[in-house]
C-alpha positions as protocol buffer text, in pm:
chain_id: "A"
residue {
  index: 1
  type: UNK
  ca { x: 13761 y: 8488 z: 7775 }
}
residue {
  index: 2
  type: UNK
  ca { x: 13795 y: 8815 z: 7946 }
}
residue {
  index: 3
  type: UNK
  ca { x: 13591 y: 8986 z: 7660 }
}
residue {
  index: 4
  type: UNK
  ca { x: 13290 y: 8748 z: 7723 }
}
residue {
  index: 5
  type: UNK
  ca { x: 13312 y: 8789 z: 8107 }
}
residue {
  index: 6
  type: UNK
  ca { x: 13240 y: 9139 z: 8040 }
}
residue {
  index: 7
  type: UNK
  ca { x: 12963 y: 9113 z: 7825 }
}
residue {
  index: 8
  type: UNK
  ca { x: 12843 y: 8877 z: 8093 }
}
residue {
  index: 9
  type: UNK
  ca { x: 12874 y: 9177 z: 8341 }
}
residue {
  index: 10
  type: UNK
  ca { x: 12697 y: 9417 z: 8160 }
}
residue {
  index: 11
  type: UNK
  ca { x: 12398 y: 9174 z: 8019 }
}
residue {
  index: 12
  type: UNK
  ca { x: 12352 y: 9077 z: 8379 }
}
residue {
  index: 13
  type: UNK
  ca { x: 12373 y: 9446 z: 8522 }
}
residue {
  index: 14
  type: UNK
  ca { x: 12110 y: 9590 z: 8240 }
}
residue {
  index: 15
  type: UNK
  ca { x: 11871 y: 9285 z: 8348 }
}
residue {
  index: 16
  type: UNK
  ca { x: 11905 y: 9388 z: 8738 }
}
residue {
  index: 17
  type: UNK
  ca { x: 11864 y: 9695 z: 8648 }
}
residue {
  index: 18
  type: UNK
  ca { x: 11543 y: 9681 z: 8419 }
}
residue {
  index: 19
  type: UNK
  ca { x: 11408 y: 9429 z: 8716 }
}
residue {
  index: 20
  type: UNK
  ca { x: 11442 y: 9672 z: 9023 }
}
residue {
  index: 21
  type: UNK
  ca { x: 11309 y: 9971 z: 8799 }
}
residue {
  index: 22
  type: UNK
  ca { x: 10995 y: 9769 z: 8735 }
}
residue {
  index: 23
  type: UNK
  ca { x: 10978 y: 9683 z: 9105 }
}
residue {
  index: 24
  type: UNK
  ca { x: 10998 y: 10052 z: 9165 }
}
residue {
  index: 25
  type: UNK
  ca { x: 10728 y: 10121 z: 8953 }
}
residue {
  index: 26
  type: UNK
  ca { x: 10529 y: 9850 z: 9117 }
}
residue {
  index: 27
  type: UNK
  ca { x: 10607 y: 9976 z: 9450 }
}
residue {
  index: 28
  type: UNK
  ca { x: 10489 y: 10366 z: 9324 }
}
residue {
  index: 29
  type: UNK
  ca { x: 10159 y: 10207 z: 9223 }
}
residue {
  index: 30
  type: UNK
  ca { x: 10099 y: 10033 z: 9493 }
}
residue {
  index: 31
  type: UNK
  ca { x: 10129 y: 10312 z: 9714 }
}
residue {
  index: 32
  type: UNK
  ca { x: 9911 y: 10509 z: 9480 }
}
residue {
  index: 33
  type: UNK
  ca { x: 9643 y: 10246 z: 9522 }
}
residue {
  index: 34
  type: UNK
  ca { x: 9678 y: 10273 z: 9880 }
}
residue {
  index: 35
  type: UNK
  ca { x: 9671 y: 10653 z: 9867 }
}
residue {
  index: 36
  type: UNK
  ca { x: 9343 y: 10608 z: 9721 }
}
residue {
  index: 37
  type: UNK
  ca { x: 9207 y: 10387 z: 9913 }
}
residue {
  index: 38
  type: UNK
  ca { x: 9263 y: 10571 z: 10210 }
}
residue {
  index: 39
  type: UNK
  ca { x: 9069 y: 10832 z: 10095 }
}
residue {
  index: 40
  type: UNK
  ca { x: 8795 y: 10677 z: 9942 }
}
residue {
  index: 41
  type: UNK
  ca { x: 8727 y: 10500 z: 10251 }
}
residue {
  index: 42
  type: UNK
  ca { x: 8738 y: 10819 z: 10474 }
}
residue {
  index: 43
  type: UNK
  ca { x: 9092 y: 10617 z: 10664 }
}
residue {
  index: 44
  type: UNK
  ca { x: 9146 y: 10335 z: 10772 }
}
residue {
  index: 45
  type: UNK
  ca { x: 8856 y: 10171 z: 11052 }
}
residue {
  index: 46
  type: UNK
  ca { x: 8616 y: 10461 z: 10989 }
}
């Protein structure tokens, strides 16, 4: 029982761990995008 609870542990840790690296990839691109637009744009309310 103990052996299962561990494999639990770790299957659930990789998946957290997959999820906030994609959400920190999303996160670089969005501020990439934003970067951008900034620029492009000349700022923001110009």
């Amino acid at each position: 029982m103990e052996i299962m609870a561990v494999i639990l542990a770790v299957v659930i840790g990789f998946v957290v761990l997959k999820f906030i690296s994609g959400m920190v990839k999303f996160a670089v691109l969005a501020v990439i995008l934003l970067a951008l637009f900034y620029f492009m744009t000349g700022g923001f309310g110009a």
